[in-house]
mmCIF file of the N, C-alpha and C atoms, coordinates in Angstrom:
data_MODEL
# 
_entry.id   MODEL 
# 
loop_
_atom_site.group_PDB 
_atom_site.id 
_atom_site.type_symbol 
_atom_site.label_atom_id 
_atom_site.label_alt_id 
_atom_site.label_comp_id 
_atom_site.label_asym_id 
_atom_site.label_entity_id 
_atom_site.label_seq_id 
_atom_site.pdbx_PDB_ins_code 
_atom_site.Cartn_x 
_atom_site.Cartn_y 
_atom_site.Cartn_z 
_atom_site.occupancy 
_atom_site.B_iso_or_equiv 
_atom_site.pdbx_formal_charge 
_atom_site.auth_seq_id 
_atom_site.auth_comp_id 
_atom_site.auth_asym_id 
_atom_site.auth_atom_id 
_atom_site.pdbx_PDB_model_num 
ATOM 1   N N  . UNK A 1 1  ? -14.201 17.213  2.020   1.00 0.00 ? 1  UNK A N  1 
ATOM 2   C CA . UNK A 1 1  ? -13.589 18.339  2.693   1.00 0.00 ? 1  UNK A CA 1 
ATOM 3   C C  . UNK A 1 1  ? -12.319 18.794  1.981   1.00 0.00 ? 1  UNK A C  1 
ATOM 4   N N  . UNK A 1 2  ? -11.918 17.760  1.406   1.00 0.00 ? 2  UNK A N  1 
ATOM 5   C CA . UNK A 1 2  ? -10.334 17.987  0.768   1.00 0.00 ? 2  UNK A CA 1 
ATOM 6   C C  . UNK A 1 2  ? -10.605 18.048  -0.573  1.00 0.00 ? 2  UNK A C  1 
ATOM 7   N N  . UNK A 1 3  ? -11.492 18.162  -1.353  1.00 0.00 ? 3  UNK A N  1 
ATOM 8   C CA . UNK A 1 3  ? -11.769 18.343  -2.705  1.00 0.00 ? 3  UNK A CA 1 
ATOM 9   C C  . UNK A 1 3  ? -11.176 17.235  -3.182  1.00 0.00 ? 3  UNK A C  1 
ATOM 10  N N  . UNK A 1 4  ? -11.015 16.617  -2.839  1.00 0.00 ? 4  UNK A N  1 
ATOM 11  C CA . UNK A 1 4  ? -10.327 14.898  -3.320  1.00 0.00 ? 4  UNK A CA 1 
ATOM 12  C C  . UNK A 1 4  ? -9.013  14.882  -3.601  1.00 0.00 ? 4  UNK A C  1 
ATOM 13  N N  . UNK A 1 5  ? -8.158  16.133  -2.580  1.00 0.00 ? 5  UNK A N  1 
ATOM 14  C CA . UNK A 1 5  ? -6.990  16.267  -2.811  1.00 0.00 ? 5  UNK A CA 1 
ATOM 15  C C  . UNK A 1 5  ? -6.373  15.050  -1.567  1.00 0.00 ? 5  UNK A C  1 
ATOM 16  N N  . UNK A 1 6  ? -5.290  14.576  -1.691  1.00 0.00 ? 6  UNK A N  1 
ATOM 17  C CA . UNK A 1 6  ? -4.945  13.542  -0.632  1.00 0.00 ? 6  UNK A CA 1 
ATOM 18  C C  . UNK A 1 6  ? -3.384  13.241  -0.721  1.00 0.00 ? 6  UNK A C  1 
ATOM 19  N N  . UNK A 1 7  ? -2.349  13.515  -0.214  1.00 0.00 ? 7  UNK A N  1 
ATOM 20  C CA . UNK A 1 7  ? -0.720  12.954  -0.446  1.00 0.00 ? 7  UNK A CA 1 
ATOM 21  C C  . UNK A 1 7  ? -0.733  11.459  0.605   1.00 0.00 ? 7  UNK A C  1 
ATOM 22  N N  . UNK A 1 8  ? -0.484  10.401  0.216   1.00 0.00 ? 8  UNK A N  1 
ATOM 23  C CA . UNK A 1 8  ? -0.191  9.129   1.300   1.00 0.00 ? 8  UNK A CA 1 
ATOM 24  C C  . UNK A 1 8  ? 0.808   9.318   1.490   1.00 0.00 ? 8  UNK A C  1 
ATOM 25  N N  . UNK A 1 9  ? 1.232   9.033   2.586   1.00 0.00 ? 9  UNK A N  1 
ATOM 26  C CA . UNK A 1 9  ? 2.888   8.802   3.472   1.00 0.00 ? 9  UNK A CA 1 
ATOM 27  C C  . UNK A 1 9  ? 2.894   7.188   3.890   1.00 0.00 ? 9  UNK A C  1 
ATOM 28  N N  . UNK A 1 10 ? 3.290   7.068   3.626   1.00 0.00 ? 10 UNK A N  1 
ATOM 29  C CA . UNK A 1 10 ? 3.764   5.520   3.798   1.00 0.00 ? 10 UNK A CA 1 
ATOM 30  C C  . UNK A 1 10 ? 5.483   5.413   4.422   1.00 0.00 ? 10 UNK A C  1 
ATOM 31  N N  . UNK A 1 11 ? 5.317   4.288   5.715   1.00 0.00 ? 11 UNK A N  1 
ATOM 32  C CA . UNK A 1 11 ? 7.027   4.192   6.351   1.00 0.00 ? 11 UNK A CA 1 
ATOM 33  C C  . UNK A 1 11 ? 7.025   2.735   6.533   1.00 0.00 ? 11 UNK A C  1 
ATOM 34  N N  . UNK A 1 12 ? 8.258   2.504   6.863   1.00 0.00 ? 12 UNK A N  1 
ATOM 35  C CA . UNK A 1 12 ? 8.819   1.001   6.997   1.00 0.00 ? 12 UNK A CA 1 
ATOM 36  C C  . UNK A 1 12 ? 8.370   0.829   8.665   1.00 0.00 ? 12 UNK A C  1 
ATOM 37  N N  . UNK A 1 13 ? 9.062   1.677   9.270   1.00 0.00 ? 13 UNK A N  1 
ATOM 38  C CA . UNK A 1 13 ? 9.112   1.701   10.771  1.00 0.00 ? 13 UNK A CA 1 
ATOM 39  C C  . UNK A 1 13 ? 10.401  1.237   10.852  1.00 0.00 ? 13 UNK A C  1 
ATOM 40  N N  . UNK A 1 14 ? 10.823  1.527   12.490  1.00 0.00 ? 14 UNK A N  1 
ATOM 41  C CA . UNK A 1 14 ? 12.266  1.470   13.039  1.00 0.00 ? 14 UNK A CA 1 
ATOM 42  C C  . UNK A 1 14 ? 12.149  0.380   14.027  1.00 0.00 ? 14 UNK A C  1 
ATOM 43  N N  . UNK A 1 15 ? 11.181  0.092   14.696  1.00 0.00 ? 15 UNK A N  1 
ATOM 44  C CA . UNK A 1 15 ? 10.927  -0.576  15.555  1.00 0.00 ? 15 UNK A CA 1 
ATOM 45  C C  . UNK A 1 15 ? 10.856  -1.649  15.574  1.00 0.00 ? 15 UNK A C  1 
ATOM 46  N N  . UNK A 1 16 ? 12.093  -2.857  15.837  1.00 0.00 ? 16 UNK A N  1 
ATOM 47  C CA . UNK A 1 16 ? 11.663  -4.343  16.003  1.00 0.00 ? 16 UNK A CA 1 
ATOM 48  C C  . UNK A 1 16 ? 11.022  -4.709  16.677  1.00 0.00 ? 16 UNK A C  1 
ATOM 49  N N  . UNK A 1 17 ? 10.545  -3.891  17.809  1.00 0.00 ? 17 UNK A N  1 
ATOM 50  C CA . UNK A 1 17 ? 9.637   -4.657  19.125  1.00 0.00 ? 17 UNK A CA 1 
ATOM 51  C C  . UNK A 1 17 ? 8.051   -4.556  18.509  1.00 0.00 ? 17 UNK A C  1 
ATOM 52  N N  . UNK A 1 18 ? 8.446   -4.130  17.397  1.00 0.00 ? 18 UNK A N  1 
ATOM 53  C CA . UNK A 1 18 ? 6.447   -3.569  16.718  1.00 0.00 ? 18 UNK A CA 1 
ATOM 54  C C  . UNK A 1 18 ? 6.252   -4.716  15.578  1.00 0.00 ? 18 UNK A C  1 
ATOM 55  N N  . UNK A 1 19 ? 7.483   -4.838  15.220  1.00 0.00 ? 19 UNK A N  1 
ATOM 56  C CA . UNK A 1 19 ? 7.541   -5.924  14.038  1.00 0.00 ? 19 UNK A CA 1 
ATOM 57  C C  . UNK A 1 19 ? 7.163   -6.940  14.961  1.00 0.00 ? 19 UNK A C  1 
ATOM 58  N N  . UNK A 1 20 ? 7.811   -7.245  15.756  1.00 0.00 ? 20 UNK A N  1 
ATOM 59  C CA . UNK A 1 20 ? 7.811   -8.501  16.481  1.00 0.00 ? 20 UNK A CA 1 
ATOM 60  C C  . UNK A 1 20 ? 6.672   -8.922  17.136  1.00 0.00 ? 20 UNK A C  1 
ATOM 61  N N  . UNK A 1 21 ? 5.839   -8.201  17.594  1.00 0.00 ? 21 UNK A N  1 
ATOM 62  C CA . UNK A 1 21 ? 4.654   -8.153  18.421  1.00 0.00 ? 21 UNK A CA 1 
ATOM 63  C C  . UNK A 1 21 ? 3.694   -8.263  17.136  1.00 0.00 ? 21 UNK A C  1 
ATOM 64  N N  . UNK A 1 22 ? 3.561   -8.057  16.131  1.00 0.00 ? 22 UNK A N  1 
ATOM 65  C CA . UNK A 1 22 ? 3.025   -9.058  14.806  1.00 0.00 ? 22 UNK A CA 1 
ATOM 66  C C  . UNK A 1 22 ? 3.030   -9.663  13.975  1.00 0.00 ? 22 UNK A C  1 
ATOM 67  N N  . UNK A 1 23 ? 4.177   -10.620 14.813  1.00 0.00 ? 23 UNK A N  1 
ATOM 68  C CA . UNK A 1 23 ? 4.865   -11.485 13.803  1.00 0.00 ? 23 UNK A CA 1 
ATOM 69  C C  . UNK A 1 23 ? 5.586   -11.515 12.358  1.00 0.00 ? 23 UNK A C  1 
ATOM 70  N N  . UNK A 1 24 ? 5.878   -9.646  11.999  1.00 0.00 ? 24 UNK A N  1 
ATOM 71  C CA . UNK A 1 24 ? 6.101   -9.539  11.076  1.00 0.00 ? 24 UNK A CA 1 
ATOM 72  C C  . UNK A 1 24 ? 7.843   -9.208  10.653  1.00 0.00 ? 24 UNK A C  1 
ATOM 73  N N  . UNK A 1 25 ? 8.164   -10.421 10.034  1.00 0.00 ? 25 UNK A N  1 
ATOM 74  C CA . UNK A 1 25 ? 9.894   -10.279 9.983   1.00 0.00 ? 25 UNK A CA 1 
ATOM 75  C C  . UNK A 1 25 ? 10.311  -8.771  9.641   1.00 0.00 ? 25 UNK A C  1 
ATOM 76  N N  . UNK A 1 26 ? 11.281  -8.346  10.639  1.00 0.00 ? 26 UNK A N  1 
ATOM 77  C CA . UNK A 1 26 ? 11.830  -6.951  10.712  1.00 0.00 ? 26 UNK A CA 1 
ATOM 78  C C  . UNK A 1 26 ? 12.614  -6.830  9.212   1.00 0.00 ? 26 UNK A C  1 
ATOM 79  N N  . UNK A 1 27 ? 13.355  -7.312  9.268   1.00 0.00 ? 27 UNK A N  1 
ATOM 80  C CA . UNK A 1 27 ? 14.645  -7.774  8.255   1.00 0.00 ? 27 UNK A CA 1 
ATOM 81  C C  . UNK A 1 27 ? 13.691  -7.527  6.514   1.00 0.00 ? 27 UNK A C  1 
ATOM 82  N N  . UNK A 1 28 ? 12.765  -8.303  6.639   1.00 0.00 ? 28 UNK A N  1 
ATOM 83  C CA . UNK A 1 28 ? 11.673  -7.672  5.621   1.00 0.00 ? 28 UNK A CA 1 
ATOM 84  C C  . UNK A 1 28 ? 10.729  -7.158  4.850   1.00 0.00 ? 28 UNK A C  1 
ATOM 85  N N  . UNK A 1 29 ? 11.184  -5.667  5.482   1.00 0.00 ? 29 UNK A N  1 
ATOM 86  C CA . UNK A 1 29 ? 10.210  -4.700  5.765   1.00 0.00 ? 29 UNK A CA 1 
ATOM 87  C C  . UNK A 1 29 ? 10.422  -3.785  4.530   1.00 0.00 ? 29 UNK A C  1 
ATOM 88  N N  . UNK A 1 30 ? 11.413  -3.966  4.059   1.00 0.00 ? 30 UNK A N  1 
ATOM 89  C CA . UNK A 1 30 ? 11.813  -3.216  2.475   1.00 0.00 ? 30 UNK A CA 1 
ATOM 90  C C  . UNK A 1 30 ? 11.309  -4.119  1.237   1.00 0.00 ? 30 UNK A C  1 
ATOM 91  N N  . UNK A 1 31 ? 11.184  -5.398  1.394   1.00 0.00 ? 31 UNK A N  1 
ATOM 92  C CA . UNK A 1 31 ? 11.017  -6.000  0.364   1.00 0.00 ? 31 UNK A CA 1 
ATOM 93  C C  . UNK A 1 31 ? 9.310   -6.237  0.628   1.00 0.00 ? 31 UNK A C  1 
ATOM 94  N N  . UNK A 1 32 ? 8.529   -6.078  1.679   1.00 0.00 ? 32 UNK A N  1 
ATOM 95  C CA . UNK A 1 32 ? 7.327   -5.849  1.894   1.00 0.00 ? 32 UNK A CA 1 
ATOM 96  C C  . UNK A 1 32 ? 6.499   -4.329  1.185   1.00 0.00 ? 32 UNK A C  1 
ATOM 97  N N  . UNK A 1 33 ? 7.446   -3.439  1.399   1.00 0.00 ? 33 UNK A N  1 
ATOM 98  C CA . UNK A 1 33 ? 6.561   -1.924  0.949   1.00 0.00 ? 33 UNK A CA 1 
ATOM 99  C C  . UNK A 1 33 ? 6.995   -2.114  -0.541  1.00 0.00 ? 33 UNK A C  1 
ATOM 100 N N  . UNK A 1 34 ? 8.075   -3.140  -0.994  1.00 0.00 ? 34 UNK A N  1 
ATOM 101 C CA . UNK A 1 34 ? 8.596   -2.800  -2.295  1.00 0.00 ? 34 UNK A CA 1 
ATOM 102 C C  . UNK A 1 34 ? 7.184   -3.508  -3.115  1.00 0.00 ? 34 UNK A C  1 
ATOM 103 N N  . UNK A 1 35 ? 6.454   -4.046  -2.301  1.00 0.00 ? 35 UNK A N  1 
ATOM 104 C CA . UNK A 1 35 ? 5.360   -5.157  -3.112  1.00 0.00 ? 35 UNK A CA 1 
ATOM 105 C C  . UNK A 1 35 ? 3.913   -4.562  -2.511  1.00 0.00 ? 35 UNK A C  1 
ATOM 106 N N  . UNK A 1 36 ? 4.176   -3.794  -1.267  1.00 0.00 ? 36 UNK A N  1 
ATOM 107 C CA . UNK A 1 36 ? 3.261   -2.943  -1.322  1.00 0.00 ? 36 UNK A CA 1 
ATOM 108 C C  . UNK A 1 36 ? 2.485   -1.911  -2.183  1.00 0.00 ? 36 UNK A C  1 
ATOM 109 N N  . UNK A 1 37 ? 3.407   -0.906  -2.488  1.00 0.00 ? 37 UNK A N  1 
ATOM 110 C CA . UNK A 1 37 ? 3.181   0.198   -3.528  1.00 0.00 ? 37 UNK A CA 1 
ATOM 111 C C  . UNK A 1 37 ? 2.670   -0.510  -4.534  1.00 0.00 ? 37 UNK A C  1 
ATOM 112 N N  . UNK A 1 38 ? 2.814   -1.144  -5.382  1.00 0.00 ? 38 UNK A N  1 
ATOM 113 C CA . UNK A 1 38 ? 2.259   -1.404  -7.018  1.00 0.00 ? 38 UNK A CA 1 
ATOM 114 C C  . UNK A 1 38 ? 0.872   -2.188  -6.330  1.00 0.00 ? 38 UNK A C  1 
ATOM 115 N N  . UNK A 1 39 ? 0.474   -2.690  -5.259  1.00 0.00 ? 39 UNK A N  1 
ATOM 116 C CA . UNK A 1 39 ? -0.509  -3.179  -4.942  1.00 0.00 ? 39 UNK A CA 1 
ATOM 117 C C  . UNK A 1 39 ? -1.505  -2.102  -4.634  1.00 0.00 ? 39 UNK A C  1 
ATOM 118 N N  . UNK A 1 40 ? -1.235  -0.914  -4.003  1.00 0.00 ? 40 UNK A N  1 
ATOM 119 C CA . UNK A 1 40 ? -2.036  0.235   -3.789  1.00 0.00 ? 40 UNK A CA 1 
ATOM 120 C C  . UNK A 1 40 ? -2.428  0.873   -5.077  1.00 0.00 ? 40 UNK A C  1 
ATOM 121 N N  . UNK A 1 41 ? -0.813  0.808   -6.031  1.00 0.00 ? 41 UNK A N  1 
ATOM 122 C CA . UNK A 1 41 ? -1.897  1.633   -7.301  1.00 0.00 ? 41 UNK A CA 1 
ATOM 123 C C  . UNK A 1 41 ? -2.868  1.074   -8.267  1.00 0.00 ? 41 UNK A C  1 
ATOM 124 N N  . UNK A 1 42 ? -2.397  -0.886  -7.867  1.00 0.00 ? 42 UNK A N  1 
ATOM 125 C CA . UNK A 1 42 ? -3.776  -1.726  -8.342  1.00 0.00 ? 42 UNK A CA 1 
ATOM 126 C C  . UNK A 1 42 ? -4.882  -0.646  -7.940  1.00 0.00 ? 42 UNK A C  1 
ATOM 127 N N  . UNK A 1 43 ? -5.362  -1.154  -6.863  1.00 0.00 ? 43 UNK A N  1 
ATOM 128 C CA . UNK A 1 43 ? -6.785  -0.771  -6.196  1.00 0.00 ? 43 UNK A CA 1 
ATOM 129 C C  . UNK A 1 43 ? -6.784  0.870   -6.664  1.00 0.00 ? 43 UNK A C  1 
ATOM 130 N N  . UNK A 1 44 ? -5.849  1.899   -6.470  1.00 0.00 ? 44 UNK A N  1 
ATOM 131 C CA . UNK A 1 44 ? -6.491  2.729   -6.951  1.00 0.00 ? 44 UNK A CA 1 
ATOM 132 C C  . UNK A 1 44 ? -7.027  3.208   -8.785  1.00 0.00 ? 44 UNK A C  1 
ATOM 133 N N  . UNK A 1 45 ? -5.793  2.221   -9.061  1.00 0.00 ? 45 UNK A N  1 
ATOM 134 C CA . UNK A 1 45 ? -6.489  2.390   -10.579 1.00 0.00 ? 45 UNK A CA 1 
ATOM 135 C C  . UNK A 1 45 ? -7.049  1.871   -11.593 1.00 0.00 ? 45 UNK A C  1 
ATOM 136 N N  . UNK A 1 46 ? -7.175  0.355   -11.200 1.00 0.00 ? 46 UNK A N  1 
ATOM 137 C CA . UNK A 1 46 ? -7.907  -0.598  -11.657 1.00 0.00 ? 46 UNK A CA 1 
ATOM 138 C C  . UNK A 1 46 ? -9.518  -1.158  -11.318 1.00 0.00 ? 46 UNK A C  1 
ATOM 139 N N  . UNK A 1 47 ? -10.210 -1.127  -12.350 1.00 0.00 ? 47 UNK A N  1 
ATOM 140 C CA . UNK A 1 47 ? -11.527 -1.108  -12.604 1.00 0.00 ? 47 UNK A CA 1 
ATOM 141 C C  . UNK A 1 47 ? -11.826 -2.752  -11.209 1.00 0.00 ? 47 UNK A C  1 
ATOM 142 N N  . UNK A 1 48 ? -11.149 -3.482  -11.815 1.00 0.00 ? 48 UNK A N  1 
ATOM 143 C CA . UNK A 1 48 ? -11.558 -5.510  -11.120 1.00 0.00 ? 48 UNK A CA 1 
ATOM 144 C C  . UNK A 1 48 ? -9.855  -5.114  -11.036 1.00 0.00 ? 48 UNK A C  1 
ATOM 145 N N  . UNK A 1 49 ? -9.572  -5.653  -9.038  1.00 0.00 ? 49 UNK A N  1 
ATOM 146 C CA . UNK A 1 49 ? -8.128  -5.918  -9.147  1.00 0.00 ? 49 UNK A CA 1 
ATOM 147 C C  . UNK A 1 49 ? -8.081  -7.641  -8.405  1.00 0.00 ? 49 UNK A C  1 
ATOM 148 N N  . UNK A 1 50 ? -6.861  -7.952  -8.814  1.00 0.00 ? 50 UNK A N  1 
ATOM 149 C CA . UNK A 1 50 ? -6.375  -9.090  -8.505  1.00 0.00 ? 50 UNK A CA 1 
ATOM 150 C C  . UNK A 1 50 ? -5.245  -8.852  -8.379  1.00 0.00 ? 50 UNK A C  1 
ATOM 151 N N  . UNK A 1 51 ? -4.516  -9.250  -6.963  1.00 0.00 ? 51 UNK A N  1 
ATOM 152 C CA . UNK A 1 51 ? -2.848  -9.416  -6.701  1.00 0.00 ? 51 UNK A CA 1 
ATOM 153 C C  . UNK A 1 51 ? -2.450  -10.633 -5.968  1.00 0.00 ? 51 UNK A C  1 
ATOM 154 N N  . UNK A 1 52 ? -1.859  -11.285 -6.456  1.00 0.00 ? 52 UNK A N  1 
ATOM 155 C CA . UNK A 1 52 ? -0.806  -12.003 -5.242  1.00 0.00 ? 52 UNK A CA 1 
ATOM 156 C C  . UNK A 1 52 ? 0.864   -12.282 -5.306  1.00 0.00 ? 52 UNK A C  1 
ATOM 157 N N  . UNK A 1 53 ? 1.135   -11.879 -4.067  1.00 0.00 ? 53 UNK A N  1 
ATOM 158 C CA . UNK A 1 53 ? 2.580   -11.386 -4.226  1.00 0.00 ? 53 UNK A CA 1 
ATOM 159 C C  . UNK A 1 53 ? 3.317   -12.304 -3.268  1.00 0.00 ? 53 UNK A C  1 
ATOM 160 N N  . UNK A 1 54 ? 4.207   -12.295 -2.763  1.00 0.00 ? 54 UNK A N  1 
ATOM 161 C CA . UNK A 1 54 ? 4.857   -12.758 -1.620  1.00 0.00 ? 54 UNK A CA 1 
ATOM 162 C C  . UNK A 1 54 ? 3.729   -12.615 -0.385  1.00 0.00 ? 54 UNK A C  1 
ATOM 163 N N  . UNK A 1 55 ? 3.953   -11.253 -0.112  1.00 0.00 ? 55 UNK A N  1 
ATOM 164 C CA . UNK A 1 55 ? 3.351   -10.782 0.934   1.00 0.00 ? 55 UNK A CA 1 
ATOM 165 C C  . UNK A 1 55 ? 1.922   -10.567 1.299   1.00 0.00 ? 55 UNK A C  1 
ATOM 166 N N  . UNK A 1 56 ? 1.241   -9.502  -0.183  1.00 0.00 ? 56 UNK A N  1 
ATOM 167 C CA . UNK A 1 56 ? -0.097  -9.277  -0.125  1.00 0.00 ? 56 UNK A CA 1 
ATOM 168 C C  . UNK A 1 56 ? -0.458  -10.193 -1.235  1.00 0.00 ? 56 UNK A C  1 
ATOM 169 N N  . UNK A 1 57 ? -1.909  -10.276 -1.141  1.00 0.00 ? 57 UNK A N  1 
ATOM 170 C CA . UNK A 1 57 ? -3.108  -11.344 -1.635  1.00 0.00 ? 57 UNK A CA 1 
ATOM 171 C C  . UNK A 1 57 ? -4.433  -10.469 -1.937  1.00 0.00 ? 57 UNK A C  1 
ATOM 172 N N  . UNK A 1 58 ? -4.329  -10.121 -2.677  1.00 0.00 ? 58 UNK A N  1 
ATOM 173 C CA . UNK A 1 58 ? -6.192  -9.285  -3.076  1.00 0.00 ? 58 UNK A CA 1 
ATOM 174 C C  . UNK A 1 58 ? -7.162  -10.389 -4.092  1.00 0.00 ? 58 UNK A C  1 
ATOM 175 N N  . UNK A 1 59 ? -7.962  -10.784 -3.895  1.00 0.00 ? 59 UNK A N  1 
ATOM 176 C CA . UNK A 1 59 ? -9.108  -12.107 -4.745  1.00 0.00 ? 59 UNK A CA 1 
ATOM 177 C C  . UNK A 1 59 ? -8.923  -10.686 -5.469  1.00 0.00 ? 59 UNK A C  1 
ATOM 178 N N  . UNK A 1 60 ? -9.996  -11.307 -6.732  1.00 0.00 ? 60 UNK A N  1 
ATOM 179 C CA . UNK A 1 60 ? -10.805 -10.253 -7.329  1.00 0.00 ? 60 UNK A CA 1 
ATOM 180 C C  . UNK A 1 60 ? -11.907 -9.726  -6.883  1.00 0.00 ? 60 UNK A C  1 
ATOM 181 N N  . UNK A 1 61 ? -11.478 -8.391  -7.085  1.00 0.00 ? 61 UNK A N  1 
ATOM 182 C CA . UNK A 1 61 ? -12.561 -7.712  -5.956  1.00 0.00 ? 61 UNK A CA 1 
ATOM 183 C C  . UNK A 1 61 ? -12.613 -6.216  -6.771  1.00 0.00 ? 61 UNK A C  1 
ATOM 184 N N  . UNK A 1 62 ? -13.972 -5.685  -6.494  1.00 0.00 ? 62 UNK A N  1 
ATOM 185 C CA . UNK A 1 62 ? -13.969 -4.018  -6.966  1.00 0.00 ? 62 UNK A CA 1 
ATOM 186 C C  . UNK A 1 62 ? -14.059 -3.245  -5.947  1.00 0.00 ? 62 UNK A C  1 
ATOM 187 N N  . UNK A 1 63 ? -12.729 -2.025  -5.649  1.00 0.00 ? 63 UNK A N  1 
ATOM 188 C CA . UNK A 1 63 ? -12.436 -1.818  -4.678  1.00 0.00 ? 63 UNK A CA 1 
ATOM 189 C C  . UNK A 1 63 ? -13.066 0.004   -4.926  1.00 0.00 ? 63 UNK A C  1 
ATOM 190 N N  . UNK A 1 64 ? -14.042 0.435   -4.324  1.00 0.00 ? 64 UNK A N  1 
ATOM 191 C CA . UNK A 1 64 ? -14.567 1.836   -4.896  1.00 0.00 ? 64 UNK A CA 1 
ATOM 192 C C  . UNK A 1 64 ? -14.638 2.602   -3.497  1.00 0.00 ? 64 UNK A C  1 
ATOM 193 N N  . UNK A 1 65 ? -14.889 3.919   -3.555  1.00 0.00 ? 65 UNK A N  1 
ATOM 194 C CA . UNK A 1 65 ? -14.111 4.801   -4.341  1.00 0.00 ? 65 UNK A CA 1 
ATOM 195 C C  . UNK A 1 65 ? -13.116 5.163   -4.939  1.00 0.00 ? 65 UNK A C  1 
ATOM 196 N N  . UNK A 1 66 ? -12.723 5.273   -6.160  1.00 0.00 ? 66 UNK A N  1 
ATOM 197 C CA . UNK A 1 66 ? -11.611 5.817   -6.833  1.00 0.00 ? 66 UNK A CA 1 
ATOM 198 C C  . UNK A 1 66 ? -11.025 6.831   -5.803  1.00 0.00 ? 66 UNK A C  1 
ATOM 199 N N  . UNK A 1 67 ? -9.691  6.950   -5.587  1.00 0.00 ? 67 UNK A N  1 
ATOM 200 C CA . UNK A 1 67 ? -9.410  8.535   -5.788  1.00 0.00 ? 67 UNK A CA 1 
ATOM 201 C C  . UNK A 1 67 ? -9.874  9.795   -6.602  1.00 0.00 ? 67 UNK A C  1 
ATOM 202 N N  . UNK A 1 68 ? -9.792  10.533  -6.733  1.00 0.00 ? 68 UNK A N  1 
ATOM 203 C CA . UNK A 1 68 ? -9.638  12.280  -7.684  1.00 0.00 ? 68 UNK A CA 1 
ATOM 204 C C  . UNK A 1 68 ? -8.718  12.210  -8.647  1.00 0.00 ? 68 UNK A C  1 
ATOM 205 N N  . UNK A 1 69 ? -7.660  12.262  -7.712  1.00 0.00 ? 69 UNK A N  1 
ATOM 206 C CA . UNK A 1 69 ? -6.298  12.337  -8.779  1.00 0.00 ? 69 UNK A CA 1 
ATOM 207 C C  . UNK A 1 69 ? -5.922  11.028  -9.570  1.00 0.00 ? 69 UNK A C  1 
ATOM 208 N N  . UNK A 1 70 ? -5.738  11.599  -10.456 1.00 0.00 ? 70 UNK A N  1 
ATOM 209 C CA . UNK A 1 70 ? -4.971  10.794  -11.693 1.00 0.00 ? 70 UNK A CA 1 
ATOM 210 C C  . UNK A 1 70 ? -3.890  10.788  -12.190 1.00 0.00 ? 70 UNK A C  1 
ATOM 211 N N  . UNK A 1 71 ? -3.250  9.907   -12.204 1.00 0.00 ? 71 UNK A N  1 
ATOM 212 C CA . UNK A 1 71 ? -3.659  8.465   -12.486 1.00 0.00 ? 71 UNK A CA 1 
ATOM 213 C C  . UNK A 1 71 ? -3.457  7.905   -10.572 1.00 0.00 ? 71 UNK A C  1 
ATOM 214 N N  . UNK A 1 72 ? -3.249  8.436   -9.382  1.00 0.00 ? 72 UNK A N  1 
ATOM 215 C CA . UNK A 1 72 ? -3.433  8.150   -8.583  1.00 0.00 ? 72 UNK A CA 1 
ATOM 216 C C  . UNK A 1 72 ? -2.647  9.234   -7.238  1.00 0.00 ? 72 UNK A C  1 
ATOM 217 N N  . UNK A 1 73 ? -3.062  9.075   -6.304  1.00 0.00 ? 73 UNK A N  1 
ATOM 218 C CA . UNK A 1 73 ? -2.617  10.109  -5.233  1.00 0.00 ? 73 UNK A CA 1 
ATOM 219 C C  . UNK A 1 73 ? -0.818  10.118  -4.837  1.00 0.00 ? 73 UNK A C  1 
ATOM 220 N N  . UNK A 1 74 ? 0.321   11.313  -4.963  1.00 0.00 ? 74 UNK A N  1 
ATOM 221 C CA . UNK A 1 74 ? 1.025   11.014  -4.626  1.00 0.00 ? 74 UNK A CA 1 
ATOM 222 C C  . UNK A 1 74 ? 1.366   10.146  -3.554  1.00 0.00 ? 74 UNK A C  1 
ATOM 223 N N  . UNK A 1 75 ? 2.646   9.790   -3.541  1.00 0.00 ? 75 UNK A N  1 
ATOM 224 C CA . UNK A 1 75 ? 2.828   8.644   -2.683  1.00 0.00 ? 75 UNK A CA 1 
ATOM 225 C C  . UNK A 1 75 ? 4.069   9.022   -2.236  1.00 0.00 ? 75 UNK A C  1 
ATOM 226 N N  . UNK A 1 76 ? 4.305   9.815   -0.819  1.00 0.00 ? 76 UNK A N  1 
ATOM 227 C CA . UNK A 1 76 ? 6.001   9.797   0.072   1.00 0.00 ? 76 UNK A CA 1 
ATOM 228 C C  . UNK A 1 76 ? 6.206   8.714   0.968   1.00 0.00 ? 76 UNK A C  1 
ATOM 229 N N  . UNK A 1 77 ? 7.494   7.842   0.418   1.00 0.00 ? 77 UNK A N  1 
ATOM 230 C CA . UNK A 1 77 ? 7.720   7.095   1.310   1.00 0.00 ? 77 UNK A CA 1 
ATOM 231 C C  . UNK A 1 77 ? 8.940   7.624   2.617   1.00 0.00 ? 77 UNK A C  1 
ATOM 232 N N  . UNK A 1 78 ? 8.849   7.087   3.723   1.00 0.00 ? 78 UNK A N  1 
ATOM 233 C CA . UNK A 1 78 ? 9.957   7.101   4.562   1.00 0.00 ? 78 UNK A CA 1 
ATOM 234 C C  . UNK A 1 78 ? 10.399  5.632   4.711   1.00 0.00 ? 78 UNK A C  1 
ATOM 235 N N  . UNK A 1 79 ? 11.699  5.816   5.386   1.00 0.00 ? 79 UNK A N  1 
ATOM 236 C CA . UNK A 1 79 ? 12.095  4.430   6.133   1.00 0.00 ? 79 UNK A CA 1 
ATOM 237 C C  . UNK A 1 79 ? 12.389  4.457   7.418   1.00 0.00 ? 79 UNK A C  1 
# 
């Protein structure tokens, strides 16, 4: 429908009661998206990805469909 056009928005969130209700430390929520992002443009631009970080963990795995855009879909973050 979108001709494979797509912008991601990606946020931290404000909310400790949301962090908290999944066990996920509030306090590190910046150093989480900071290890997020390069993990998203794995999967979108790598053929076989593998990550493990602090936070996220991807096996090797082939993660398909590609995106359109190249070398991958903008990315706006908020906090």
């Amino acid at each position: 429908m979108s001709g494979g056009r797509l912008t991601v928005g990606a946020g931290l969130g404000w909310s400790e009661d949301k962090y908290a209700a999944t066990g996920v430390p509030f306090r590190r929520r910046g150093r989480r998206m900071d290890e997020c992002l390069p993990c998203l443009k794995l999967v979108w631009t790598e053929g076989l990805v593998e990550f493990e970080g602090e936070f996220y963990e991807i096996p090797a795995s082939r993660i398909e469909p590609k995106p359109v855009q190249r070398p991958h879909p903008p990315v706006l973050v908020g906090g």
